[in-house]
PDB file of the backbone (N, CA, C, O) and the ligand in Angstrom, with CONECT records:
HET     ZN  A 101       1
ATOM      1  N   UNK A   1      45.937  38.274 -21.762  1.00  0.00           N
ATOM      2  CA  UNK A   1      44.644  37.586 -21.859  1.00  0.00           C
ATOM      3  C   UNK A   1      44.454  36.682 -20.657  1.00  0.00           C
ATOM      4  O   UNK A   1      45.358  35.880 -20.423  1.00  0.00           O
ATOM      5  N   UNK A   2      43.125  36.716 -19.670  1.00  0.00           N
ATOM      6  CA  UNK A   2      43.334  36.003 -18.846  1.00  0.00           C
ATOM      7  C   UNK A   2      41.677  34.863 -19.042  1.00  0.00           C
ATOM      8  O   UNK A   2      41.535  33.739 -19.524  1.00  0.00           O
ATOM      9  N   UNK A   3      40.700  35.822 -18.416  1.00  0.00           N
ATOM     10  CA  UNK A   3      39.741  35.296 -18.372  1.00  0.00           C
ATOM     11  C   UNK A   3      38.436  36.328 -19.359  1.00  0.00           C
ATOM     12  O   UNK A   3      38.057  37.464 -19.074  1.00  0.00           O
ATOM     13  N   UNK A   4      37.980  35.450 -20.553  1.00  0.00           N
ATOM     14  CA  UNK A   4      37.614  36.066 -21.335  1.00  0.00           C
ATOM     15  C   UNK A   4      35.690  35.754 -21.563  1.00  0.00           C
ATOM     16  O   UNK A   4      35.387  34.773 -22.242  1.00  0.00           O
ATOM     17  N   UNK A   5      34.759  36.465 -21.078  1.00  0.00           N
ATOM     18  CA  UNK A   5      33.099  36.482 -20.945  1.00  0.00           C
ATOM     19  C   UNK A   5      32.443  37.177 -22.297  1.00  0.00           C
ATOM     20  O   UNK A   5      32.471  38.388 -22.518  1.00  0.00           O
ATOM     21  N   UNK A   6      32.001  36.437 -22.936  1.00  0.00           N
ATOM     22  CA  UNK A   6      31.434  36.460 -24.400  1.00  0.00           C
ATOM     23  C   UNK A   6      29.811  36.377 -24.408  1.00  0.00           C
ATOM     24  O   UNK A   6      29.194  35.317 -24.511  1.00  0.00           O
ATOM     25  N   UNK A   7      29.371  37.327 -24.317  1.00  0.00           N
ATOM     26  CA  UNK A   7      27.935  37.284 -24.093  1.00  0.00           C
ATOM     27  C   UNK A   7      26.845  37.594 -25.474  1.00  0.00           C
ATOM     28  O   UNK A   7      26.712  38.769 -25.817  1.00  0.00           O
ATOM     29  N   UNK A   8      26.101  36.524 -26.220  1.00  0.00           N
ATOM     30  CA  UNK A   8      25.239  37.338 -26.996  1.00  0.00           C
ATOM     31  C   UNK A   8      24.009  37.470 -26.948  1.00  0.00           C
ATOM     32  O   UNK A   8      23.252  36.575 -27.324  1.00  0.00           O
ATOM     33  N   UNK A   9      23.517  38.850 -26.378  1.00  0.00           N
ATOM     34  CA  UNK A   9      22.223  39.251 -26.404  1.00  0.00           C
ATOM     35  C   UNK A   9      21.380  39.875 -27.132  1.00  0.00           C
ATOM     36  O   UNK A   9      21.209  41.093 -27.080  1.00  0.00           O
ATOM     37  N   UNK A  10      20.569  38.825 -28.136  1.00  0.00           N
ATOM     38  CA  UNK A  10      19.303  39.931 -29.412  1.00  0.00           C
ATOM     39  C   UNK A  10      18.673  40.705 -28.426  1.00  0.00           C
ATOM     40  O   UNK A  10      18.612  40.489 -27.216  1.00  0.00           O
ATOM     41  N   UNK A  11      18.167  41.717 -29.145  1.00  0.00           N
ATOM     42  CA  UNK A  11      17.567  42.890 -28.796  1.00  0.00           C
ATOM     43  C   UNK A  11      16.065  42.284 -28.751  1.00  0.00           C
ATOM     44  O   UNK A  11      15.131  42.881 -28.216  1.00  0.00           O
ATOM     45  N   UNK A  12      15.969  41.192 -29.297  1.00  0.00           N
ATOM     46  CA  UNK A  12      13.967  40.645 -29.666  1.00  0.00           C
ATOM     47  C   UNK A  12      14.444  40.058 -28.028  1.00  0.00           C
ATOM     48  O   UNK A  12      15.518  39.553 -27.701  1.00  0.00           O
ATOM     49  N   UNK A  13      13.390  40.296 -27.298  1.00  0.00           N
ATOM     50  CA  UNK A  13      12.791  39.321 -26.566  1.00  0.00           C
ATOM     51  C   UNK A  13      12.968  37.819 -26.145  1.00  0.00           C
ATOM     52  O   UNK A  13      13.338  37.279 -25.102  1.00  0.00           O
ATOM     53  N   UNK A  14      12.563  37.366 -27.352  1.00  0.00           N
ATOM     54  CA  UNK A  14      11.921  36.007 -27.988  1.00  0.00           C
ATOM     55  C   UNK A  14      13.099  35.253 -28.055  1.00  0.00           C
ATOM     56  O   UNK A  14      13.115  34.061 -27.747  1.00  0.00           O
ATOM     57  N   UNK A  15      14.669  36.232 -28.664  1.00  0.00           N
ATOM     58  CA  UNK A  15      15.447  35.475 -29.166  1.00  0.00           C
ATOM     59  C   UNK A  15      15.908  34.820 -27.972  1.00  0.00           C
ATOM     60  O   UNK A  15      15.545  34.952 -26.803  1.00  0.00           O
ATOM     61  N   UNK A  16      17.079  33.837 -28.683  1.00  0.00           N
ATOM     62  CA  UNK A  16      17.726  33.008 -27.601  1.00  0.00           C
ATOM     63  C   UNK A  16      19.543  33.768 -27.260  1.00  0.00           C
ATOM     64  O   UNK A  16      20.623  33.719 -27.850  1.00  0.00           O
ATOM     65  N   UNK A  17      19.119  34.299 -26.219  1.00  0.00           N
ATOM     66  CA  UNK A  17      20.610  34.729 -25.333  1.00  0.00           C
ATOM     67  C   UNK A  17      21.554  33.628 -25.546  1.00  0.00           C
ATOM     68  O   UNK A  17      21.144  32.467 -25.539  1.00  0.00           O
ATOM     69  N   UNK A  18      22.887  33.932 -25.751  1.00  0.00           N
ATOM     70  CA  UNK A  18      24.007  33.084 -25.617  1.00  0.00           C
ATOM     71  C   UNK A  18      25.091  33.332 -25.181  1.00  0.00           C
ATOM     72  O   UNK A  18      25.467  34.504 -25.185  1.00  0.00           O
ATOM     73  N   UNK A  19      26.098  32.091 -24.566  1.00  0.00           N
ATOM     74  CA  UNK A  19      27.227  32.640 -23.987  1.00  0.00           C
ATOM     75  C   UNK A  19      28.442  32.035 -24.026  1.00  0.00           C
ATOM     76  O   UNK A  19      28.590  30.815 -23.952  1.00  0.00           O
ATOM     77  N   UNK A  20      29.418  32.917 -24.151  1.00  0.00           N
ATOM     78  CA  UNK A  20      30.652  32.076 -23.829  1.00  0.00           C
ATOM     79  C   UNK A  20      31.847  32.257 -22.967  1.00  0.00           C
ATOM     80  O   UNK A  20      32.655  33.132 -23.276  1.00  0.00           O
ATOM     81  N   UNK A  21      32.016  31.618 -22.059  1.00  0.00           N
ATOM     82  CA  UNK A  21      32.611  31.629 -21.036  1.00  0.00           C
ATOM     83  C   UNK A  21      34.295  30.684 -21.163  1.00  0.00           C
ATOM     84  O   UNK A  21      34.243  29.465 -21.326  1.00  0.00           O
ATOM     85  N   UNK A  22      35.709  31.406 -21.066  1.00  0.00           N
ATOM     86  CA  UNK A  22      36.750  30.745 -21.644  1.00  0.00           C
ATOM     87  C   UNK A  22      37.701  31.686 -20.562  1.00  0.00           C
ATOM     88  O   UNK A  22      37.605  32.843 -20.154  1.00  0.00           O
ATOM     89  N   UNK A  23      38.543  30.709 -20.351  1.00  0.00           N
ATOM     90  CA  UNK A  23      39.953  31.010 -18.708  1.00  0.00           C
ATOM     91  C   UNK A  23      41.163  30.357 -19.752  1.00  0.00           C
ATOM     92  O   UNK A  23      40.981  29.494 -20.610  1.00  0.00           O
ATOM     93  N   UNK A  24      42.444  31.045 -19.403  1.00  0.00           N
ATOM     94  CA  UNK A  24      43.751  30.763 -19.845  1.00  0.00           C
ATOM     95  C   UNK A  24      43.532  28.863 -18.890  1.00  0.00           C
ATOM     96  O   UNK A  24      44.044  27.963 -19.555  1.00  0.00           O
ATOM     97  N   UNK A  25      42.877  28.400 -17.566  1.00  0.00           N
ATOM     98  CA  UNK A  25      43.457  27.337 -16.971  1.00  0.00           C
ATOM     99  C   UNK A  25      42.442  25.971 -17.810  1.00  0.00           C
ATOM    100  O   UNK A  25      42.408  24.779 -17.502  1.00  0.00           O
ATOM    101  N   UNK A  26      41.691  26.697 -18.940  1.00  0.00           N
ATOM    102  CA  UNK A  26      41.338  25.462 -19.613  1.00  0.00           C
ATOM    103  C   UNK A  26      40.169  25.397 -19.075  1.00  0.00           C
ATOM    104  O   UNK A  26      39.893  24.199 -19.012  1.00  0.00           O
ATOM    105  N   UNK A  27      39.148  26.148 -18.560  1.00  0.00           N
ATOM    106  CA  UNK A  27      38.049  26.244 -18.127  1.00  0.00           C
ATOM    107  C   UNK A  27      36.952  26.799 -19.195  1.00  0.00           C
ATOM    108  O   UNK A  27      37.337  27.915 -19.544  1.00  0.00           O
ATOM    109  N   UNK A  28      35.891  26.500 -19.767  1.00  0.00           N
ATOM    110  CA  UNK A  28      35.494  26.407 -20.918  1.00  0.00           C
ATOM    111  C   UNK A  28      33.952  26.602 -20.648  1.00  0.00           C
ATOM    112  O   UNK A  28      33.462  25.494 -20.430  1.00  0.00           O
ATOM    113  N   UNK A  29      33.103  27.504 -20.590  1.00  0.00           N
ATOM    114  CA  UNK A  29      31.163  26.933 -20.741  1.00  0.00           C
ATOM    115  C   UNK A  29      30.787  27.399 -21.536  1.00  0.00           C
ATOM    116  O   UNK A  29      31.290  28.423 -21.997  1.00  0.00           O
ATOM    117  N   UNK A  30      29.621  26.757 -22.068  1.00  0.00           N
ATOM    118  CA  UNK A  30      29.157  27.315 -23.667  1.00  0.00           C
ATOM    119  C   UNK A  30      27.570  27.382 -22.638  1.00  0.00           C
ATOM    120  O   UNK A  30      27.309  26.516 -21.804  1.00  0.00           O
ATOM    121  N   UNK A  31      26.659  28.590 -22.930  1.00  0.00           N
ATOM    122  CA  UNK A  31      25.387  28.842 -22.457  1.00  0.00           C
ATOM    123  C   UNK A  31      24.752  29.136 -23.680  1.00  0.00           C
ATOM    124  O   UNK A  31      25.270  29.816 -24.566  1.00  0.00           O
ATOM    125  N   UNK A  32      23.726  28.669 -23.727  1.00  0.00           N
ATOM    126  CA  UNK A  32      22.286  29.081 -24.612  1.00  0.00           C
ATOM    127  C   UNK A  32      20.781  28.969 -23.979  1.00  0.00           C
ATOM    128  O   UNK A  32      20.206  27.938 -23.629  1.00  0.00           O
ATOM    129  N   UNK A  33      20.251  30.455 -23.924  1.00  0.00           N
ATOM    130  CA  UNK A  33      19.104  30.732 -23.422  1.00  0.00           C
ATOM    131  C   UNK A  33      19.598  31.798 -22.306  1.00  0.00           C
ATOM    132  O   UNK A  33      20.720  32.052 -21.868  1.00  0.00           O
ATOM    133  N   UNK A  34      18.194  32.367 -21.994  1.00  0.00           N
ATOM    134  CA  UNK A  34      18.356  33.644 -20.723  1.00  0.00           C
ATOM    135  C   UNK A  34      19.081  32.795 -19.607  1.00  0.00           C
ATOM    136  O   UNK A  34      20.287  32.910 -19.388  1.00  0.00           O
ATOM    137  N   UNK A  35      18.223  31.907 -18.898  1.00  0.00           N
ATOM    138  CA  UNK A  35      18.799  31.165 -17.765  1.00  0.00           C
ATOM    139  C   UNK A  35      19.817  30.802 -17.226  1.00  0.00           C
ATOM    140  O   UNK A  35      20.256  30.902 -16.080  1.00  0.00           O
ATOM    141  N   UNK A  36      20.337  30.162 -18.574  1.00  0.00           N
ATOM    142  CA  UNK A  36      21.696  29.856 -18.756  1.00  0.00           C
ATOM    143  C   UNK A  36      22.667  30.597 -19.238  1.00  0.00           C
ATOM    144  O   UNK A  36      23.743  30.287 -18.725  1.00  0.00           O
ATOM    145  N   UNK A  37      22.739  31.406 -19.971  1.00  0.00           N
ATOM    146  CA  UNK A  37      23.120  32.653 -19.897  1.00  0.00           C
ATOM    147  C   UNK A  37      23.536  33.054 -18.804  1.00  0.00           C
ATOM    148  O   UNK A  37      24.709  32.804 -18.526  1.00  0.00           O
ATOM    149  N   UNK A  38      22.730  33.776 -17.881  1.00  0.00           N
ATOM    150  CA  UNK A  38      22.404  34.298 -16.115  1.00  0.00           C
ATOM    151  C   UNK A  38      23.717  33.351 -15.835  1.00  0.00           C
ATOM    152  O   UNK A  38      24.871  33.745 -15.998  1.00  0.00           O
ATOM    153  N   UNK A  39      23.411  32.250 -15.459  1.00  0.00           N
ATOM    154  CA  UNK A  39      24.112  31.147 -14.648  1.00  0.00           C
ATOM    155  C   UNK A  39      25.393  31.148 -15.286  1.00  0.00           C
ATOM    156  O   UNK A  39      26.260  30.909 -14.445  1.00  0.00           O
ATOM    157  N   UNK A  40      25.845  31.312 -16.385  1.00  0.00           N
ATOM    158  CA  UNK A  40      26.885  31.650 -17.340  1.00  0.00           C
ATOM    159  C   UNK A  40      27.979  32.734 -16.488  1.00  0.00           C
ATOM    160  O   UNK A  40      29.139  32.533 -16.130  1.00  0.00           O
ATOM    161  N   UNK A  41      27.390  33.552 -16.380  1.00  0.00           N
ATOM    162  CA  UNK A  41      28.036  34.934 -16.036  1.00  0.00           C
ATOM    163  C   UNK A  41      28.288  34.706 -14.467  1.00  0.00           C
ATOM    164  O   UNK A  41      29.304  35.201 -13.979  1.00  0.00           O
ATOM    165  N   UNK A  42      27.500  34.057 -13.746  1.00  0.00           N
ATOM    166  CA  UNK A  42      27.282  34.085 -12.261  1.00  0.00           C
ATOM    167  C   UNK A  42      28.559  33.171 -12.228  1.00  0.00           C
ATOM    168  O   UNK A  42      29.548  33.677 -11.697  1.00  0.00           O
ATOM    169  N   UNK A  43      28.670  31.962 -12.698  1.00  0.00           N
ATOM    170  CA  UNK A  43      30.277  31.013 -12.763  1.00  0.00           C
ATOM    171  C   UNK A  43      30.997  31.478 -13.311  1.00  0.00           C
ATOM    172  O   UNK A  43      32.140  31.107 -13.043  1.00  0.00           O
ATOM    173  N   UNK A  44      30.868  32.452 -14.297  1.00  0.00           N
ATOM    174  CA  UNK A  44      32.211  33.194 -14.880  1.00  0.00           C
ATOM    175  C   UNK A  44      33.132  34.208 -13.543  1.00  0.00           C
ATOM    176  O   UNK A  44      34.342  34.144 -13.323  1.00  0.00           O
ATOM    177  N   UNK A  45      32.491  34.763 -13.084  1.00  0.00           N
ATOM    178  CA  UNK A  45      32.284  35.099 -11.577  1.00  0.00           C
ATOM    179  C   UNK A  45      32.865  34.461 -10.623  1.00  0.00           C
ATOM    180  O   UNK A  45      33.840  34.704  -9.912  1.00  0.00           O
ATOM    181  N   UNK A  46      32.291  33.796 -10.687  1.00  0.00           N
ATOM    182  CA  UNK A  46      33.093  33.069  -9.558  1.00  0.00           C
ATOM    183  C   UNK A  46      34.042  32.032  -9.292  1.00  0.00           C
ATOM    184  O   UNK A  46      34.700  31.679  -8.313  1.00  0.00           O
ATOM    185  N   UNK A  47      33.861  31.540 -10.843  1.00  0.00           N
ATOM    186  CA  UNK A  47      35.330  30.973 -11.239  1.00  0.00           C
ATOM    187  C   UNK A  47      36.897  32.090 -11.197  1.00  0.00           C
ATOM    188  O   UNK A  47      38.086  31.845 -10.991  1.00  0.00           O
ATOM    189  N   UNK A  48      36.211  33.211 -11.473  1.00  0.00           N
ATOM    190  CA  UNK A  48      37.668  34.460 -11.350  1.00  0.00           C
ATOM    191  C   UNK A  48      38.427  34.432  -9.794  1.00  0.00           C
ATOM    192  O   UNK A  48      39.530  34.820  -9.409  1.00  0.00           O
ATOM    193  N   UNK A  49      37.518  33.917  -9.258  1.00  0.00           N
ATOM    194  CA  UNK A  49      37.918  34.233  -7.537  1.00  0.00           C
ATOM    195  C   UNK A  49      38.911  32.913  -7.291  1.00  0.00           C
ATOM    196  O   UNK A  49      40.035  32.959  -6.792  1.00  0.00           O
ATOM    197  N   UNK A  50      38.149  31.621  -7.811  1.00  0.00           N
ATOM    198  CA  UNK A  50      38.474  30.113  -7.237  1.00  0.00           C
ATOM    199  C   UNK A  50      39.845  29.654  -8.327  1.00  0.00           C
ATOM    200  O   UNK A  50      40.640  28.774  -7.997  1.00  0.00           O
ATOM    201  N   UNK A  51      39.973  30.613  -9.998  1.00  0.00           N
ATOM    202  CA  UNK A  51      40.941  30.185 -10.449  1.00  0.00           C
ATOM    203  C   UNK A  51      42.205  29.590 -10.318  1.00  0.00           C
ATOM    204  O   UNK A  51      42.793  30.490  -9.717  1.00  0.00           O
ATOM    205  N   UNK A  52      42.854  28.880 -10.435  1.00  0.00           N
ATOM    206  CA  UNK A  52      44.233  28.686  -9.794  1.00  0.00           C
ATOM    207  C   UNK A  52      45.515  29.586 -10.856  1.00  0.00           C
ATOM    208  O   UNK A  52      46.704  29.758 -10.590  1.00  0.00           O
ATOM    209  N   UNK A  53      44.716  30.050 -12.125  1.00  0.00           N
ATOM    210  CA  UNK A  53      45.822  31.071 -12.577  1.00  0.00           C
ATOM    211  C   UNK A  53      45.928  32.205 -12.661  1.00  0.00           C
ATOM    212  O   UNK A  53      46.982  32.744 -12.996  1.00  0.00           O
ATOM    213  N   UNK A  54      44.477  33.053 -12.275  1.00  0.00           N
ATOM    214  CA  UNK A  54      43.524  33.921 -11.982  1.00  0.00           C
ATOM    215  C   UNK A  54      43.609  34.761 -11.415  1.00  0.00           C
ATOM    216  O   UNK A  54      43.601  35.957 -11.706  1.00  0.00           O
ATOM    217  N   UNK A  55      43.804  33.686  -9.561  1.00  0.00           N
ATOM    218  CA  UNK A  55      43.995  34.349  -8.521  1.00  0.00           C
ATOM    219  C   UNK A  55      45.249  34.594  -7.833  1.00  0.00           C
ATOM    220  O   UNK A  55      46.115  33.732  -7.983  1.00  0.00           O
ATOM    221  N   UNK A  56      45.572  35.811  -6.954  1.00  0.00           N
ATOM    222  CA  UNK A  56      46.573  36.649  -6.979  1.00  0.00           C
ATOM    223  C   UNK A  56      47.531  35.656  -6.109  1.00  0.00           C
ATOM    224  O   UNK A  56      47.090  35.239  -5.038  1.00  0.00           O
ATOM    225  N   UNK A  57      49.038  35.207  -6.613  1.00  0.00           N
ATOM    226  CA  UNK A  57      49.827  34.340  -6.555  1.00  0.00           C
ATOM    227  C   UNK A  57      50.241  35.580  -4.982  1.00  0.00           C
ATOM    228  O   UNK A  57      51.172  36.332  -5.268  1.00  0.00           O
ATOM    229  N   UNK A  58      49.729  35.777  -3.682  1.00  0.00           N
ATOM    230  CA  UNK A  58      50.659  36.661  -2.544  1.00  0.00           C
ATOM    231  C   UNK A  58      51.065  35.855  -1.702  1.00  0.00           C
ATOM    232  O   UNK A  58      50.428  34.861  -1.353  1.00  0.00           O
ATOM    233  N   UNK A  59      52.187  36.185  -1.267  1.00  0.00           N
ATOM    234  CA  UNK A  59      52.262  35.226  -0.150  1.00  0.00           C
ATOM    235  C   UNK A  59      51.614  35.775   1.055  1.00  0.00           C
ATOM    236  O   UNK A  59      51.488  36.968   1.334  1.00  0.00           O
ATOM    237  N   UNK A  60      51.178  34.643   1.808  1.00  0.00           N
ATOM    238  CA  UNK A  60      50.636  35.629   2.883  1.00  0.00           C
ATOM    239  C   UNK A  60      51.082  35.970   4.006  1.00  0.00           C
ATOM    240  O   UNK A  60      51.643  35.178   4.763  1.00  0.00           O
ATOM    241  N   UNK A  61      50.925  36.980   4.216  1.00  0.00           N
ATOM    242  CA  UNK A  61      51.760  37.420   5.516  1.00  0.00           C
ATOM    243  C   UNK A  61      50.900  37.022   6.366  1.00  0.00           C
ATOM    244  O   UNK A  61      49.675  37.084   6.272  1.00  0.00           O
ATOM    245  N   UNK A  62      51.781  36.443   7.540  1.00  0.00           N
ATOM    246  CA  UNK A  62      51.404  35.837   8.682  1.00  0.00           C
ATOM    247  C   UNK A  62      52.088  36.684   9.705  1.00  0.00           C
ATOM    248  O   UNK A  62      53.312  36.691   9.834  1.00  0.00           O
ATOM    249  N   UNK A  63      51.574  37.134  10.160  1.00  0.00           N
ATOM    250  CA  UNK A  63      51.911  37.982  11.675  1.00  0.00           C
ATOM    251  C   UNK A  63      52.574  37.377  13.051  1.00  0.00           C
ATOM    252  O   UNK A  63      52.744  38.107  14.027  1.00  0.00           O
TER     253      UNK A  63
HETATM  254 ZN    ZN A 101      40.531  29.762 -14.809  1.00  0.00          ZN2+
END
């Protein structure tokens, strides 16, 4: 289990989109509405990249 994107979208229109956004490093967003929602997924995103438990532990080779 690492990084886990919980999305709920009604099929009406009208309804209100929701979200949940949860990381093993204790990183946590709760979204309600389209907008936020959107913005939900876009930091879920890009929190995967910036994680510190996430991202790939390589060493780097230096030439
Ligand atoms: Zn994280």
């Amino acid at each position: 289990m690492t990084a886990l994107l919980t999305i709920t979208a009604p099929p009406s229109w009208s309804a209100m989109p929701s979200g949940r956004s949860w990381c093993v490093c204790g990183y946590e967003r709760h979204a309600i509405g389209r907008a936020a929602t959107l913005q939900l997924i876009e930091n879920h995103t890009a929190h995967r990249d910036h994680c510190p438990l996430l991202a790939p532990v390589e060493g780097r080779t230096a030439a």
